[in-house]
C-alpha positions in Angstrom: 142.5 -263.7 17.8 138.7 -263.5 16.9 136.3 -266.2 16.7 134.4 -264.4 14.3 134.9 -263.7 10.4 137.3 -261.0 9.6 136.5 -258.4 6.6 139.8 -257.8 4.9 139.0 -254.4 3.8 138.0 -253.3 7.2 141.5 -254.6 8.7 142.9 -252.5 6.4 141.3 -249.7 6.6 142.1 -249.5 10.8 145.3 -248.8 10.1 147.8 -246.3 7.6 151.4 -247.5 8.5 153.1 -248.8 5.4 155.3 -251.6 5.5 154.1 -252.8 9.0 152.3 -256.2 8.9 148.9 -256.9 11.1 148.0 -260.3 12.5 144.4 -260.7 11.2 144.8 -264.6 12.8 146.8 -267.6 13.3 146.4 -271.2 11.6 148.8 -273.8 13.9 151.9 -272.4 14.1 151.4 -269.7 11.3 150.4 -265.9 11.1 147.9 -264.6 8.5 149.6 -261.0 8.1 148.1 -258.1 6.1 150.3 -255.1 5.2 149.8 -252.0 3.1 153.3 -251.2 0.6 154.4 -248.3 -0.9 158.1 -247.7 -2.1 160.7 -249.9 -1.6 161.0 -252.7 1.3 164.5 -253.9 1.7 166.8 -257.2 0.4 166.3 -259.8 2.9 166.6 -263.6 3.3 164.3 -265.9 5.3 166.9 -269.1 6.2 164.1 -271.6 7.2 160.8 -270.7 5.8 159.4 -269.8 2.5 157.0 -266.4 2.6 153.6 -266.4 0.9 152.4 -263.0 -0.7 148.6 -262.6 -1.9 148.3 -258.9 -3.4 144.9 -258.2 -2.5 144.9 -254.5 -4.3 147.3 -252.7 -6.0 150.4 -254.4 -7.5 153.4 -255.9 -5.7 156.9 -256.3 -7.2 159.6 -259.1 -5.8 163.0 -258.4 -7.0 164.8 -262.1 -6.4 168.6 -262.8 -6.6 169.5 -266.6 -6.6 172.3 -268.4 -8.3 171.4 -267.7 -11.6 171.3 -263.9 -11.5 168.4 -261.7 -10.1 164.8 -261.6 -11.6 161.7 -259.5 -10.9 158.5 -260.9 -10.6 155.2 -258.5 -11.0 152.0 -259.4 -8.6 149.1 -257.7 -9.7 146.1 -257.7 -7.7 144.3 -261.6 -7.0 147.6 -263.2 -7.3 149.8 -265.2 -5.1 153.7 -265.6 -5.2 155.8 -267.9 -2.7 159.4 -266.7 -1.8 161.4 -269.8 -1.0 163.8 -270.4 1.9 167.1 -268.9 1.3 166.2 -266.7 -1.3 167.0 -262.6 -0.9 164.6 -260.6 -2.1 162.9 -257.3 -1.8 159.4 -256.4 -2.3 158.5 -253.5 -3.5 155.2 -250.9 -4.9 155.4 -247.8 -6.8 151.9 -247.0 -6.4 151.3 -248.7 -3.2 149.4 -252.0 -2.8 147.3 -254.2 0.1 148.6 -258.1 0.7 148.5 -260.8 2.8 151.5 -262.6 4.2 151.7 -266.1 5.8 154.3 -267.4 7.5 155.4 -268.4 10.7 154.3 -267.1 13.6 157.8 -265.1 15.3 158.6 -264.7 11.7 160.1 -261.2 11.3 159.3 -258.9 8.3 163.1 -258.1 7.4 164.0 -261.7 8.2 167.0 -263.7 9.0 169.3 -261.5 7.2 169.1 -258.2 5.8 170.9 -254.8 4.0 170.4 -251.7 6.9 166.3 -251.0 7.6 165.6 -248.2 6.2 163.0 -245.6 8.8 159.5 -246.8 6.2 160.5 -250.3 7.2 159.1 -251.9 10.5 160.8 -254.7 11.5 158.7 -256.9 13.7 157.5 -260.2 13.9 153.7 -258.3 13.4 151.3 -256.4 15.3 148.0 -256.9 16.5 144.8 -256.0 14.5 143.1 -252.9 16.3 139.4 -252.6 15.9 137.9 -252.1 12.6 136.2 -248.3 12.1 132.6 -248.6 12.3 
């Protein structure tokens, strides 16, 4: 991780994959994730953590299913939304968007349980932050 202040808009623009989270850096036992969305993520549940979106451009959507039926909530750009344990849900963007994840670090991006990854899906626990272009 870097000592030194990370530009946000730089991270993102060192990288084009969609629905592939990078580590811009770690608080404790946490990961500070950024990710560019387009399309359609897929339903997943994380069992022991909640998972904090901040839709930096663009506008996310979080389709939720919990005991009392399934909702959608719309994210647009400077706000936050947290995902609580045990709740499937799928993110999604029709015209793409830029956020920033935290969770825990080892935490991975189609969590605990999930329907069949689709091939625009990475599952991982989140990639390292290449250098910014100059």
């Amino acid at each position: 991780m870097s000592n030194q202040p990370i530009d946000l808009h730089r991270a993102l623009a060192s990288f084009d994959a969609l629905w592939s989270p990078r580590i811009v850096t770690r608080v404790n036992d946490y990961d500070a994730r950024i990710a560019k969305v387009r399309g359609e993520h897929v339903w997943h549940v994380h069992e022991h953590t909640d998972e904090f979106f901040l839709v930096l451009d663009g506008e996310l959507s979080i389709a939720l299913r919990q005991d009392d039926g399934e909702r959608t909530v719309t994210l647009p750009a400077g706000t936050v939304f947290t995902v609580p344990r045990g709740v499937e849900h799928k993110p999604a963007s029709e015209n793409g968007a830029a956020i920033l994840l935290f969770e825990p670090t080892g935490t991975l991006s189609v969590g605990d349980r999930h329907d069949e990854v689709p091939g625009h899906v990475d599952a991982t626990t989140g990639h390292a932050l290449g250098p910014a272009p100059d």
